[in-house]
mmJSON file of the N, C-alpha and C atoms, coordinates in Angstrom:
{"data_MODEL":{"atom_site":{
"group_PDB":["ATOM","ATOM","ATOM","ATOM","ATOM","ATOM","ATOM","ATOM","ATOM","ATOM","ATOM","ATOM","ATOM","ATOM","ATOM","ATOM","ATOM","ATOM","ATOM","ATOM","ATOM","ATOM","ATOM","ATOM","ATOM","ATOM","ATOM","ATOM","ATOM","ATOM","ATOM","ATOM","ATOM","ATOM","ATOM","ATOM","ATOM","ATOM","ATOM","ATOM","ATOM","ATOM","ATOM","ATOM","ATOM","ATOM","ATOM","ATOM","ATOM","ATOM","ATOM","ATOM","ATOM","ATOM","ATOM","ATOM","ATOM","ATOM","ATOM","ATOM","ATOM","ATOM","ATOM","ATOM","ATOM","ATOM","ATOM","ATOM","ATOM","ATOM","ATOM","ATOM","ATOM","ATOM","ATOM","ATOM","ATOM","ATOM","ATOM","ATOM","ATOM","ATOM","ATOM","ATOM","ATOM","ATOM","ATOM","ATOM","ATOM","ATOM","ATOM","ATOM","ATOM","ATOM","ATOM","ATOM","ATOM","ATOM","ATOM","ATOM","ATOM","ATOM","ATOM","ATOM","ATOM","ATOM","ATOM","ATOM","ATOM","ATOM","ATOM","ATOM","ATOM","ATOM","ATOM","ATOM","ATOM","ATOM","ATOM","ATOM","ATOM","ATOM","ATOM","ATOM","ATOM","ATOM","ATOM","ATOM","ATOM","ATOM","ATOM","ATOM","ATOM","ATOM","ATOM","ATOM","ATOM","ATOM","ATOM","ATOM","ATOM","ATOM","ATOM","ATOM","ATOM","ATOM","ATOM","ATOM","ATOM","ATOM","ATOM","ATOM","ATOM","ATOM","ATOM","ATOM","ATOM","ATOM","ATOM"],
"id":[1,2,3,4,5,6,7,8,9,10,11,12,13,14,15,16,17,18,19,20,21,22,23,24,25,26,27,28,29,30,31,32,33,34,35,36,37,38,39,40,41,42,43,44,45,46,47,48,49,50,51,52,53,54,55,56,57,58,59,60,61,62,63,64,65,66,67,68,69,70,71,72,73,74,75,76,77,78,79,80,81,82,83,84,85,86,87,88,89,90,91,92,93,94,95,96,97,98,99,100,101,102,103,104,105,106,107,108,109,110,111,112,113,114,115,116,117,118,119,120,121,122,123,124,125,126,127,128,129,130,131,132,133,134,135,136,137,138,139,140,141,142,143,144,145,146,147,148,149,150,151,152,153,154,155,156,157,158,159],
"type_symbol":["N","C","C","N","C","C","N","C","C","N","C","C","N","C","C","N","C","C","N","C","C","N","C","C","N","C","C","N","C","C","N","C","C","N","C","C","N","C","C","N","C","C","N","C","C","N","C","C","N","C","C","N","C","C","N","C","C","N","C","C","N","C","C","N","C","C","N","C","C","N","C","C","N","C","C","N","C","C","N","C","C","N","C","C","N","C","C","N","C","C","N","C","C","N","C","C","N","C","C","N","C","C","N","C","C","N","C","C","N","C","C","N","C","C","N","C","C","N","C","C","N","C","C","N","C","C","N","C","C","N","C","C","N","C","C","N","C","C","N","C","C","N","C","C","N","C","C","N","C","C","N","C","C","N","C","C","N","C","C"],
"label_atom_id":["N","CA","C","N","CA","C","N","CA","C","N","CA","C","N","CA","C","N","CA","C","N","CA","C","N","CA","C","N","CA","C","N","CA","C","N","CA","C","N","CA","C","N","CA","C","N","CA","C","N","CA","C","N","CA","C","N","CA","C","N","CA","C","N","CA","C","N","CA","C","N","CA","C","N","CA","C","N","CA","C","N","CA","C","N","CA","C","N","CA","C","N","CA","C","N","CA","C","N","CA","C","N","CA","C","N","CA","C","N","CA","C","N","CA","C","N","CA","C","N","CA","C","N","CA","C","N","CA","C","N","CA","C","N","CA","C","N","CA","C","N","CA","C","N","CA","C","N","CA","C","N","CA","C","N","CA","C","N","CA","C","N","CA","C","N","CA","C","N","CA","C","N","CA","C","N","CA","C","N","CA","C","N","CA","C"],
"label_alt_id":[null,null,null,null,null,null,null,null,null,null,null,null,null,null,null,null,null,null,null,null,null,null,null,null,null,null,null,null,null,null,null,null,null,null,null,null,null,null,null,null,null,null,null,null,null,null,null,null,null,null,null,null,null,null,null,null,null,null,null,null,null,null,null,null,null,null,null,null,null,null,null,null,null,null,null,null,null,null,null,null,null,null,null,null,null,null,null,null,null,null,null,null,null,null,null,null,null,null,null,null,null,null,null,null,null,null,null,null,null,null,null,null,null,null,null,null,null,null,null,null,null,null,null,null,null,null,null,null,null,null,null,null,null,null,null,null,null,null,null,null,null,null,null,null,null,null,null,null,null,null,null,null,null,null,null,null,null,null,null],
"label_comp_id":["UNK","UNK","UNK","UNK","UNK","UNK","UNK","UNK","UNK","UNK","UNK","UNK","UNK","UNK","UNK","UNK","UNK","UNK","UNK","UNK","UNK","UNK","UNK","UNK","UNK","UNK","UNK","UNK","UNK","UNK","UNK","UNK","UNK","UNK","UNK","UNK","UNK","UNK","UNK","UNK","UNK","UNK","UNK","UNK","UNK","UNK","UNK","UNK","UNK","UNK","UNK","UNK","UNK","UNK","UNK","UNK","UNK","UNK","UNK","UNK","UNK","UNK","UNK","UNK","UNK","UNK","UNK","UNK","UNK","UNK","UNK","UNK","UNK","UNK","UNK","UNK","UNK","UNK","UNK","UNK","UNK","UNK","UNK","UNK","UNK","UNK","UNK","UNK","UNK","UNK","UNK","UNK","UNK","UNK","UNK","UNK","UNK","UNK","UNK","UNK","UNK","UNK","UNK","UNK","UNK","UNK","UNK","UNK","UNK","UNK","UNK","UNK","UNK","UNK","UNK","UNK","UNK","UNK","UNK","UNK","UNK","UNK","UNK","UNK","UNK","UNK","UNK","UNK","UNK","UNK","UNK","UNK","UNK","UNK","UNK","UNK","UNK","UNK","UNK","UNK","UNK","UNK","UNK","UNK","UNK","UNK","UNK","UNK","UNK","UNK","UNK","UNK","UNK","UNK","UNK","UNK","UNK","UNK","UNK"],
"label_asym_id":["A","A","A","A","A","A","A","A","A","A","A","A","A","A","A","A","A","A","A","A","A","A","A","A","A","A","A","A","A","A","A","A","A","A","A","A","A","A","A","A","A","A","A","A","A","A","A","A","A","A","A","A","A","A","A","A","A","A","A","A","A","A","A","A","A","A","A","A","A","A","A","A","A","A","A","A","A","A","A","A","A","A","A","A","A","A","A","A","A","A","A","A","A","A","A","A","A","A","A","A","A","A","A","A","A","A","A","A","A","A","A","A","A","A","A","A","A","A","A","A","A","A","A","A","A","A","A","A","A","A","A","A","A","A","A","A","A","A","A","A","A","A","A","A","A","A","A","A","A","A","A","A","A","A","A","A","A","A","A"],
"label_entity_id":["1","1","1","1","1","1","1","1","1","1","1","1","1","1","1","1","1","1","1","1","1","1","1","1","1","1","1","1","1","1","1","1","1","1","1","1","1","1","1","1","1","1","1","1","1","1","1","1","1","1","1","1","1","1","1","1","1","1","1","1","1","1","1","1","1","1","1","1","1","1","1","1","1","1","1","1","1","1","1","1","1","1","1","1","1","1","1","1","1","1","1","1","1","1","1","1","1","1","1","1","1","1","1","1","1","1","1","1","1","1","1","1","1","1","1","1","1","1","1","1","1","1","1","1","1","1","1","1","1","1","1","1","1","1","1","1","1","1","1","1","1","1","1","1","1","1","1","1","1","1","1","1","1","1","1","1","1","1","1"],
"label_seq_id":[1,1,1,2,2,2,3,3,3,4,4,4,5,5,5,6,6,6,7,7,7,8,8,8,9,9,9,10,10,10,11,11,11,12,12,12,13,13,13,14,14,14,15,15,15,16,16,16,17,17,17,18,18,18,19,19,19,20,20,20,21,21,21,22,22,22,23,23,23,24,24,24,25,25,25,26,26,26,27,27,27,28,28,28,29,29,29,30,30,30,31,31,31,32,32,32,33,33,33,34,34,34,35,35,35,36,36,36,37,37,37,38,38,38,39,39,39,40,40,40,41,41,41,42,42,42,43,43,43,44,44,44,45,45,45,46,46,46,47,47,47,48,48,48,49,49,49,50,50,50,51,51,51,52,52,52,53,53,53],
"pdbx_PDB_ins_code":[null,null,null,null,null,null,null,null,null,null,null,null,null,null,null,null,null,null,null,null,null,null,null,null,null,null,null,null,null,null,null,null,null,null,null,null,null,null,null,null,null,null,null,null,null,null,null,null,null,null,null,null,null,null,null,null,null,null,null,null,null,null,null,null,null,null,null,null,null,null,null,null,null,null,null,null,null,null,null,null,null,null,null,null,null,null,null,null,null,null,null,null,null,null,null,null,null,null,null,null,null,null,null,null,null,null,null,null,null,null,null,null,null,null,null,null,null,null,null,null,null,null,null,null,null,null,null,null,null,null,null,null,null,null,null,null,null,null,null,null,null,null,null,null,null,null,null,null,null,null,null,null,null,null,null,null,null,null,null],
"Cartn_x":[-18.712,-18.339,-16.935,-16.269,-14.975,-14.942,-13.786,-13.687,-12.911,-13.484,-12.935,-11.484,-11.329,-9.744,-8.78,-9.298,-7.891,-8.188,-9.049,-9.827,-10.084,-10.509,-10.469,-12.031,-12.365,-13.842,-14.36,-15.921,-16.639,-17.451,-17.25,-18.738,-20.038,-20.475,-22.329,-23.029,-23.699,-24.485,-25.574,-26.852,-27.603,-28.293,-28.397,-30.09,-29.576,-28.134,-27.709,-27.122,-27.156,-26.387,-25.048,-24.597,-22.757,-22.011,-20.933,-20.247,-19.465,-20.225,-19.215,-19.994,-19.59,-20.838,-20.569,-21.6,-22.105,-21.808,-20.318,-19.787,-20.316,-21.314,-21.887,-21.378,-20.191,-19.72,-20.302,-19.974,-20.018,-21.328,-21.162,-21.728,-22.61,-22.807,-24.017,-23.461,-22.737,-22.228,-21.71,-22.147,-22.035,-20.663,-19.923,-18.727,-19.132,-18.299,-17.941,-16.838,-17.497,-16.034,-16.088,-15.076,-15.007,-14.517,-15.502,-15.29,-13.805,-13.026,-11.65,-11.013,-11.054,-11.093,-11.443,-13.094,-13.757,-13.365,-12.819,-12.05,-11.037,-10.045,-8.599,-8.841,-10.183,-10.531,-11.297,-11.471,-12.988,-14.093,-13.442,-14.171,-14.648,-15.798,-16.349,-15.601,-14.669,-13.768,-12.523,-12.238,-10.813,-10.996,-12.57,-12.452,-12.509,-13.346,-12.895,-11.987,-11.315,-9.879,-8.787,-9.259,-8.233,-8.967,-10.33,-11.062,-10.688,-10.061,-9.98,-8.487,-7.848,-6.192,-6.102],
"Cartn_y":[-34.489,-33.136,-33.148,-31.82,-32.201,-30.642,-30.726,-30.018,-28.295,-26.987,-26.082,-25.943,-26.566,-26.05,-27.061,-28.31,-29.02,-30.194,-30.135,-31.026,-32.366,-32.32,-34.081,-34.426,-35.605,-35.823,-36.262,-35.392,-35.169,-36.691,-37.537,-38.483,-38.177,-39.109,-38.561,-39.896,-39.411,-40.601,-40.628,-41.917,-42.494,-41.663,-40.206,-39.769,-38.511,-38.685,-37.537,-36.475,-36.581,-34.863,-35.641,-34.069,-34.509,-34.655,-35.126,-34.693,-33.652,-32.559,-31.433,-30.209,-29.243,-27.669,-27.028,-26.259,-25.116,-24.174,-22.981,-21.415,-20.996,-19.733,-18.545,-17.54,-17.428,-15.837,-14.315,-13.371,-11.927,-11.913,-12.537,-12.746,-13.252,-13.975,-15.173,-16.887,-16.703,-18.07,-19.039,-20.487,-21.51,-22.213,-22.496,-23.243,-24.242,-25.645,-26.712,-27.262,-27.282,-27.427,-29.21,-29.857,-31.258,-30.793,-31.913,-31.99,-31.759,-32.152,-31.744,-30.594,-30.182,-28.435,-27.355,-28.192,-27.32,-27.181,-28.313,-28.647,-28.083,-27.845,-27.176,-25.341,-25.271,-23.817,-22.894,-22.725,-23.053,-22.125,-20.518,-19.36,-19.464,-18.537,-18.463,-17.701,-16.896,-15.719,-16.742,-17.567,-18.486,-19.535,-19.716,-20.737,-19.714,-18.729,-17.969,-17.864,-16.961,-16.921,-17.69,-19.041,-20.809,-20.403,-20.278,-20.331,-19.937,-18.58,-17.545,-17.541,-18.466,-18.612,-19.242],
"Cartn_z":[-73.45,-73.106,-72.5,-73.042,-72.317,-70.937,-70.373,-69.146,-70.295,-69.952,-70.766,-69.978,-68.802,-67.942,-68.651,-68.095,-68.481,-69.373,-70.177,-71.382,-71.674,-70.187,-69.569,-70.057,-70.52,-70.849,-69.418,-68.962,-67.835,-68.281,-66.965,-66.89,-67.189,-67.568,-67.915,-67.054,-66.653,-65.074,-66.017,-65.581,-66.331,-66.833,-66.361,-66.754,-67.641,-68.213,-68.73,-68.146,-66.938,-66.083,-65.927,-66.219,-66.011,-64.514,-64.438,-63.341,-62.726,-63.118,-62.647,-62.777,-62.995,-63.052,-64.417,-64.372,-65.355,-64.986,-65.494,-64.749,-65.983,-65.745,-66.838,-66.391,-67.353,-67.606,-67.719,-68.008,-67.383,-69.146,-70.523,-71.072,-71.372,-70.688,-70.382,-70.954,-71.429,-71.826,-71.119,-71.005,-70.084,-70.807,-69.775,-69.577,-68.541,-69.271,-68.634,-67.889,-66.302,-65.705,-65.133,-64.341,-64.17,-62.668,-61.994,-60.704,-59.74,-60.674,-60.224,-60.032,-61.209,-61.291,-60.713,-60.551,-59.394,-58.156,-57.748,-56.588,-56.184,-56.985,-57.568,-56.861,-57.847,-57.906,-56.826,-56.21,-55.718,-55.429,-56.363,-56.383,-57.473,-58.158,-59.791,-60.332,-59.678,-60.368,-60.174,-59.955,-59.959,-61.229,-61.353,-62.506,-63.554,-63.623,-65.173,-65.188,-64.27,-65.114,-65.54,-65.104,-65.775,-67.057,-67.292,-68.767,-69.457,-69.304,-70.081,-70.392,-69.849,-70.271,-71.858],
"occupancy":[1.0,1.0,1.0,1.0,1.0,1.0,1.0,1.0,1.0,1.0,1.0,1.0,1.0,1.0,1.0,1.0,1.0,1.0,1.0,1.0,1.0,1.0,1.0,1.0,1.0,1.0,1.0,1.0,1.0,1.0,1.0,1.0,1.0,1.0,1.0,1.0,1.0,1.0,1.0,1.0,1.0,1.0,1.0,1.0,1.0,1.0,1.0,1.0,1.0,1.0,1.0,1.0,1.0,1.0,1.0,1.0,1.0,1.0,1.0,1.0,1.0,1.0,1.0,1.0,1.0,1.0,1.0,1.0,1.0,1.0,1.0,1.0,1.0,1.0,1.0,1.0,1.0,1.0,1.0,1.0,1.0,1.0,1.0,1.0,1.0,1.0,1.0,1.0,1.0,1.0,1.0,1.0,1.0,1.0,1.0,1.0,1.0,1.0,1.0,1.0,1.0,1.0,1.0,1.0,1.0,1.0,1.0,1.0,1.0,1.0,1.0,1.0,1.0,1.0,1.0,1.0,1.0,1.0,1.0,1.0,1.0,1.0,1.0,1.0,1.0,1.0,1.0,1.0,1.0,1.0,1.0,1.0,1.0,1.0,1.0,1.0,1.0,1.0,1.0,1.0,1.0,1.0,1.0,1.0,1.0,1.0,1.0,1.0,1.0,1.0,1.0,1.0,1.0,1.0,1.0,1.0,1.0,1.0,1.0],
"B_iso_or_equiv":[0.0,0.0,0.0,0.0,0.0,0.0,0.0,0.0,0.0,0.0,0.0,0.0,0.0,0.0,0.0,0.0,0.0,0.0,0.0,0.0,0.0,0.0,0.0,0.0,0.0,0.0,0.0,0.0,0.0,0.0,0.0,0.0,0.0,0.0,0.0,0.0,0.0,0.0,0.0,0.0,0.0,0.0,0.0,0.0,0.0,0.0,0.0,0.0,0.0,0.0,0.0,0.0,0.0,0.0,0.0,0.0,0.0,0.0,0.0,0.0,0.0,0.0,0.0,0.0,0.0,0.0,0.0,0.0,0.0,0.0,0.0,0.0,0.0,0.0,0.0,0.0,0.0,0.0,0.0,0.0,0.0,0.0,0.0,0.0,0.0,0.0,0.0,0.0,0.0,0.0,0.0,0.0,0.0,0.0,0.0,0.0,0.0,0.0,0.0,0.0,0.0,0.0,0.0,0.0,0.0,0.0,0.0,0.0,0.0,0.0,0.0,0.0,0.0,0.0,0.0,0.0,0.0,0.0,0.0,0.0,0.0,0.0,0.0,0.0,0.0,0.0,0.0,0.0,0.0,0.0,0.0,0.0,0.0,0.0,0.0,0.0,0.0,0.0,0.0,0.0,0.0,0.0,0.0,0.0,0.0,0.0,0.0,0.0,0.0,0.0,0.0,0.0,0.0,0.0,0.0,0.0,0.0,0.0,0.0],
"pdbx_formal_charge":[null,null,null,null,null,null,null,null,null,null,null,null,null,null,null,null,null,null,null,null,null,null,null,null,null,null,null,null,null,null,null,null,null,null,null,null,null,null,null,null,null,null,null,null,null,null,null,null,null,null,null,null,null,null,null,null,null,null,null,null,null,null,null,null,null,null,null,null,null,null,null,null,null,null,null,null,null,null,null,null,null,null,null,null,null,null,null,null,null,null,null,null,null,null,null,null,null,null,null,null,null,null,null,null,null,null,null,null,null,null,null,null,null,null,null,null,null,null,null,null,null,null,null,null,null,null,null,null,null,null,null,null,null,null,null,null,null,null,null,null,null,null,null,null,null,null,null,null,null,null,null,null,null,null,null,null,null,null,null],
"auth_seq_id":[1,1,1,2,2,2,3,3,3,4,4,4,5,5,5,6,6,6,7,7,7,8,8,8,9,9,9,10,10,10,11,11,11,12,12,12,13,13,13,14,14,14,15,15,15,16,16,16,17,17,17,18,18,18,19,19,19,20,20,20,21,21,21,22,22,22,23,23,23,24,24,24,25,25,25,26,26,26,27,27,27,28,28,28,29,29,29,30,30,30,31,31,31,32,32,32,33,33,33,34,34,34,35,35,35,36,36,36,37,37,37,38,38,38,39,39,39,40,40,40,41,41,41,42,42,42,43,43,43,44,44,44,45,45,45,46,46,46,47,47,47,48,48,48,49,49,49,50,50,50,51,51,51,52,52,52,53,53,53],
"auth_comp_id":["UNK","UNK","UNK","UNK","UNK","UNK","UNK","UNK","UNK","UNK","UNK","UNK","UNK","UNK","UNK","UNK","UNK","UNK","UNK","UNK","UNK","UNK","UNK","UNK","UNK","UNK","UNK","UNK","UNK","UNK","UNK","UNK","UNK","UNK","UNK","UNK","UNK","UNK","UNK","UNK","UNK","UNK","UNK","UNK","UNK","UNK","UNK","UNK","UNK","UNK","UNK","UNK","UNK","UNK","UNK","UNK","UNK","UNK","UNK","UNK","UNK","UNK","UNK","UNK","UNK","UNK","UNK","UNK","UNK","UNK","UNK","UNK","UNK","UNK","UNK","UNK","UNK","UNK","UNK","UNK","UNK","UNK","UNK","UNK","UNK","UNK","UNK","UNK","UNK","UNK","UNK","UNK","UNK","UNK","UNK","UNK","UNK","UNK","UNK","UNK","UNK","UNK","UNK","UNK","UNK","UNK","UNK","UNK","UNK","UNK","UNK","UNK","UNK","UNK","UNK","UNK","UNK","UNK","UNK","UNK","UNK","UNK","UNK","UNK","UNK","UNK","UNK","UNK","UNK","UNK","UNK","UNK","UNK","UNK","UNK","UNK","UNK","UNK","UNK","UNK","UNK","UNK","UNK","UNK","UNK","UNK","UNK","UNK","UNK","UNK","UNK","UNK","UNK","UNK","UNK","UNK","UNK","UNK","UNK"],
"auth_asym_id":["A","A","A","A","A","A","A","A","A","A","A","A","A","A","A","A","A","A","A","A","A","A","A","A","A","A","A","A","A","A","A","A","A","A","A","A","A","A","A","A","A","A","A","A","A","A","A","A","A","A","A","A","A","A","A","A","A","A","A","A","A","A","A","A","A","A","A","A","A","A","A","A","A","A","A","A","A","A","A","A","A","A","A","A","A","A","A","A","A","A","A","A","A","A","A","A","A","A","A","A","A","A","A","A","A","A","A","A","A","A","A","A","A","A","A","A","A","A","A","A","A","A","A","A","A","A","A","A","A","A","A","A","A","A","A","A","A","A","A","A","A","A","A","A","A","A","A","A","A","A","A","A","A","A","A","A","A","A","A"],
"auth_atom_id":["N","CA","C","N","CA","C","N","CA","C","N","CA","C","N","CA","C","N","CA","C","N","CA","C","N","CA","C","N","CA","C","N","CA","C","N","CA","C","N","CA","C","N","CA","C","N","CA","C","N","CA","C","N","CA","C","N","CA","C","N","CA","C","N","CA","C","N","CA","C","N","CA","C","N","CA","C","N","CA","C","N","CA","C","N","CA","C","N","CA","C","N","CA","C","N","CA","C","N","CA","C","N","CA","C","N","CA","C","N","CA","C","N","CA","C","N","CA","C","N","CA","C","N","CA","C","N","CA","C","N","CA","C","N","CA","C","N","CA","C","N","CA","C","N","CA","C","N","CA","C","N","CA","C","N","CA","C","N","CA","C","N","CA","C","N","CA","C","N","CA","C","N","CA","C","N","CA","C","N","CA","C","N","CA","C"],
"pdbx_PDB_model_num":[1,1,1,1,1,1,1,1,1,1,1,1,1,1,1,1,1,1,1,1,1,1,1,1,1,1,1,1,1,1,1,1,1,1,1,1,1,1,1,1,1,1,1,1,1,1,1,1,1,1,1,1,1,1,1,1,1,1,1,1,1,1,1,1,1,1,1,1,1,1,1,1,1,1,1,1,1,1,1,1,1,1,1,1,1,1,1,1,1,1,1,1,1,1,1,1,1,1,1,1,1,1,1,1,1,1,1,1,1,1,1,1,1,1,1,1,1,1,1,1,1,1,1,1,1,1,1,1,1,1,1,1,1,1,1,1,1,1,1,1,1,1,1,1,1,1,1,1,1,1,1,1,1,1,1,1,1,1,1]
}}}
């Protein structure tokens, strides 16, 4: 999986869950963000709108 902000490939830990979160838009659709980003960002309305650039 890659990151939808800055298209870095997200770690996957042994049991399959990634390193970073799941943001569901005003549509219902799940975006992939990377721990960094999240970091960067740190509202749900700060990461859509990196998404949506």
């Amino acid at each position: 999986m890659k990151c939808e902000i800055c298209g870095r490939r997200i770690e996957v830990s042994l049991l399959n869950k990634i390193r970073g979160t799941f943001i569901k838009d005003s549509k219902g659709k799940l975006h992939v963000v990377c721990n960094e980003c999240q970091s960067k960002f740190k509202t749900k309305k700060e990461l859509l709108e990196q998404i949506n650039r």
